[in-house]
C-alpha atoms as one frame of an Amber mdcrd trajectory, in Angstrom:
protein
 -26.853   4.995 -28.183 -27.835   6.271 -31.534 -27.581   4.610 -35.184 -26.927
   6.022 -38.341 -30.621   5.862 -39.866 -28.706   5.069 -43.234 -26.035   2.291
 -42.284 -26.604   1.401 -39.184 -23.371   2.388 -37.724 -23.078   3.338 -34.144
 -22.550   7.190 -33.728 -22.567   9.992 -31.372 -26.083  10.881 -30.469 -25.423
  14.807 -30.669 -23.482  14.439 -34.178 -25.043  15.902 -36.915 -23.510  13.678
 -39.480 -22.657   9.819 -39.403 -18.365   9.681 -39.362 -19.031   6.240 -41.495
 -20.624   7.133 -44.261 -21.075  10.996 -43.654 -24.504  10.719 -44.209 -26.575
  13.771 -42.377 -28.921  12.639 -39.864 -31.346  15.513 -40.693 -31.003  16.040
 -43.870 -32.184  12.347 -44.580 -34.841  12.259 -42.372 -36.847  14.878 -44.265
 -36.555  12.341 -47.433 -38.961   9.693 -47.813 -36.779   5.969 -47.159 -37.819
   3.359 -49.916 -38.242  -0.150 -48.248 -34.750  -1.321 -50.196 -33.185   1.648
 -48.108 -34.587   0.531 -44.625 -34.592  -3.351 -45.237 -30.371  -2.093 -46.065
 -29.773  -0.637 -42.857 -31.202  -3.181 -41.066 -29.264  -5.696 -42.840 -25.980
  -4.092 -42.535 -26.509  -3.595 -38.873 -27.278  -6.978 -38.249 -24.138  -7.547
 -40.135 -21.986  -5.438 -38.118 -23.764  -6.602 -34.436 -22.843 -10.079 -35.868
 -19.321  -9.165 -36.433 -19.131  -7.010 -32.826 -20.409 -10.170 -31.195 -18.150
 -12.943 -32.846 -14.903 -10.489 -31.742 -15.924 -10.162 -28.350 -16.752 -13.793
 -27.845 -13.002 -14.429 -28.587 -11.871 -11.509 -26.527 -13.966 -12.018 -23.533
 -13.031 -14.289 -20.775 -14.739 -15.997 -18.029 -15.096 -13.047 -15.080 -14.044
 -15.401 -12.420 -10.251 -15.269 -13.754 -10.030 -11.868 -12.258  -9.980  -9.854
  -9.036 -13.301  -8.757  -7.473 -11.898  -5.784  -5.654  -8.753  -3.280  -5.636
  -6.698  -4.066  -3.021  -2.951  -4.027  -2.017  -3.210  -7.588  -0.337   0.893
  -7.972  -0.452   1.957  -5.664   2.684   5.422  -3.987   2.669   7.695  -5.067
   5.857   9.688  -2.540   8.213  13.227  -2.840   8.417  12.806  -4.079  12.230
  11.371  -7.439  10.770  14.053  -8.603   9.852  16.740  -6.810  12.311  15.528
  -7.960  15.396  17.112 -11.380  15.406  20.380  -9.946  14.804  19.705  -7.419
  17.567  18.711  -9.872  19.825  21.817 -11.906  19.121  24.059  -9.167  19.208
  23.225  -8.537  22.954  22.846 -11.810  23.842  26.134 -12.643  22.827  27.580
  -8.983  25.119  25.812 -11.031  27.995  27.204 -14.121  27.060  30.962 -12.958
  26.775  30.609 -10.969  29.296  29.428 -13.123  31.661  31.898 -15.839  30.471
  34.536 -13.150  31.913  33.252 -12.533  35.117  33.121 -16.208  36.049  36.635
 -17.032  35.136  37.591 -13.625  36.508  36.217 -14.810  39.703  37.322 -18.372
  39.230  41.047 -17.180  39.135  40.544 -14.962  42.269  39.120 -18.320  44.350
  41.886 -20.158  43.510  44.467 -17.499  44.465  42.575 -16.810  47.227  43.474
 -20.267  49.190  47.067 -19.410  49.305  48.310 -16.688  51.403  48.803 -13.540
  49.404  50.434 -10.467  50.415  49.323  -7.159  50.467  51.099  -6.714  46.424
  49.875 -10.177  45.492  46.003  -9.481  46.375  46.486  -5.687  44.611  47.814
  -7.344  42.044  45.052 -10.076  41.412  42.677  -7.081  42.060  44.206  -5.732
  38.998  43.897  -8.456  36.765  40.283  -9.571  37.970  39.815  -5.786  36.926
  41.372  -6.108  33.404  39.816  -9.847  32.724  36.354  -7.837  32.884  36.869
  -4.540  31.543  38.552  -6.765  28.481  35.421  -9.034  28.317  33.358  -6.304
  28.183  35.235  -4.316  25.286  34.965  -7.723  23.447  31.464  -8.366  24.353
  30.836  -5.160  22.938  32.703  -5.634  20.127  31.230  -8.567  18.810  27.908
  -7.101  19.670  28.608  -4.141  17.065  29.482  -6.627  14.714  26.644  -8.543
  14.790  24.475  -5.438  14.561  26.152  -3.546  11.559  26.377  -7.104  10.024
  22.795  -8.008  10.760  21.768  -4.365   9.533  22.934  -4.569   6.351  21.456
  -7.701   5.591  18.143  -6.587   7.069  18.298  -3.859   4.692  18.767  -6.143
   1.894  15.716  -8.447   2.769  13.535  -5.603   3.162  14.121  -3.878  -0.237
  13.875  -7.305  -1.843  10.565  -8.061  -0.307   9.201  -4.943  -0.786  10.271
  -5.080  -4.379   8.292  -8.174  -4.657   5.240  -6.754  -2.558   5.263  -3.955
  -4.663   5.562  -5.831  -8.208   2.635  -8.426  -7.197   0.304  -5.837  -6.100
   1.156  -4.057  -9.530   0.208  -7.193 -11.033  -2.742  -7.954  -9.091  -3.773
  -3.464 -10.142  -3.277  -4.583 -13.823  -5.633  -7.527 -13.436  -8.364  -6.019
 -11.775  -8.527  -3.158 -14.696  -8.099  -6.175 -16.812 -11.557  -7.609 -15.317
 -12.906  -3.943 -15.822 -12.358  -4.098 -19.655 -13.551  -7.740 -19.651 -16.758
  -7.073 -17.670 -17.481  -3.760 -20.038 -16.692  -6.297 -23.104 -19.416  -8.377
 -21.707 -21.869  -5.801 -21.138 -21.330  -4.579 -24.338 -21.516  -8.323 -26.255
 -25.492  -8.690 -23.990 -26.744  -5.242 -25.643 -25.404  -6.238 -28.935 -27.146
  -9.740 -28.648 -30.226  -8.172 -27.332 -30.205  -5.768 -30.150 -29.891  -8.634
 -32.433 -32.762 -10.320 -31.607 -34.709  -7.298 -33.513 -33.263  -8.293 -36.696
 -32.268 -11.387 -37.328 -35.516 -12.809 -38.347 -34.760 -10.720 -41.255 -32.348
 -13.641 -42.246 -33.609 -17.262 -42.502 -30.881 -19.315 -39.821 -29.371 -20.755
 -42.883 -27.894 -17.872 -43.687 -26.780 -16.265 -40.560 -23.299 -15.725 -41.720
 -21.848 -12.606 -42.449 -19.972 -13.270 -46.117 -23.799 -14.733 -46.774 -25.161
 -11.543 -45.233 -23.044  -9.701 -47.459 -24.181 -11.403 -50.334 -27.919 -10.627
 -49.772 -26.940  -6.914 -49.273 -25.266  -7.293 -52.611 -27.879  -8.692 -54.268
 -30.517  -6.533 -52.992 -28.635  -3.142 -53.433 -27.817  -4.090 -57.205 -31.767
  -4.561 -57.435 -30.753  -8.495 -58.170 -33.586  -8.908 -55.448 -36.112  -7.639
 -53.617 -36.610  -9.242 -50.765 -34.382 -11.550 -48.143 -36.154 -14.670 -49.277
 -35.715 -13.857 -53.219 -31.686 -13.427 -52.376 -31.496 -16.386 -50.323 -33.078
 -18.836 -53.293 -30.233 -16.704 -55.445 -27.639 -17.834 -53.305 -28.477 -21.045
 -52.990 -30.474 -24.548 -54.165 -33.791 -23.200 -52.841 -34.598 -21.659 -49.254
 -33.478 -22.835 -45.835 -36.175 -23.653 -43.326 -36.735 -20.761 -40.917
């Protein structure tokens, strides 16, 4: 990371010319910097590293509030999920009826049975015992069908929903993670600026730590008002804060 050797702003370390206050790198390091010019940049970096810090200390968040890792944790459910109870009671109720059939099927051949039938009678109850079934089994099958194109659609329904909602919280869970990502590059960023900070604030006595007070002593010191930090600071104010 590079900074502008004339107002401390941060720049591209191949540029040739600060995009602040187009001052060219080179051509200003051949001059000679007065003291006032260096004990200015300094001061107006600290100024900006105190305004950098103070806006990411009301951006940042704690890190804990977001996601460690990437990850799809809501999985998306197969339309058998929720079919198979409606397939399961669609053939259990073809067994059912058609069971149902067969007993009373049977039922009304026992109790013909202990009378004397002729030949026509017992061809006839043949018949019918025949019919009984073959009609139990169409309505079994029936109601099966039912049950299944019924059960279908609304297992259709279900899935799409919760998938929907699968889909939408892992979306939401995506956006927080790269939420984190800004948050933790925020915080890496607010460390170097405090680090960097440390090697000028002892330029300012704590007093005056402020930046419209900051801005004051670069005012005072660029209008040649004063010469020093100190001399500024007893300008501003009733005498000199302790250090």
């Amino acid at each position: 990371m590079e900074y502008c050797r004339f107002c401390g702003a941060m720049m591209n370390p191949l540029a040739s010319a600060c995009p602040k206050c187009g001052m060219k790198q080179q051509e200003y390091s051949v001059a000679a910097e007065s003291p006032k010019d260096t004990l200015l940049t300094k001061l107006r970096r600290y100024k900006e590293l105190l305004g950098e810090t103070e806006e990411l200390k009301r951006l940042i968040r704690p890190q804990s509030e977001f996601p460690m890792y990437e990850s799809s944790d809501y999985k998306k459910r197969s339309l058998m999920k929720f079919f198979w109870p409606f397939m399961v009671g669609g053939i259990g109720s073809y067994i059912v009826i058609t069971v149902i059939t067969i007993l009373i099927a049977i039922n009304n051949v026992y109790t013909r049975g202990s009378y004397a039938l002729s030949s026509s009678q017992y061809a006839a109850t043949q018949r019918e015992m025949a019919d009984t079934v073959y009609g139990g089994i169409f309505a079994g099958l029936i109601v099966c069908l039912g049950i299944i194109l019924i059960g279908l659609k609304i297992a259709r329904s279900k899935r799409d929903e919760f998938n929907k909602n699968a889909d939408y919280m892992n979306m939401q869970k995506t956006e927080k993670f790269r939420e984190g990502q800004k948050n933790q590059k925020m915080i890496d960023i607010y460390q170097e600026d405090i680090n960097e900070m440390y090697k000028y604030e002892q330029l300012v006595p704590k007093g005056y730590r402020t930046i419209p007070q900051i801005d004051r002593i670069i005012e005072l010191i660029d209008a040649d008002q004063a010469a020093t930090v100190e001399e500024a600071c007893a300008m501003m104010g009733a005498g000199l804060p302790e250090a």
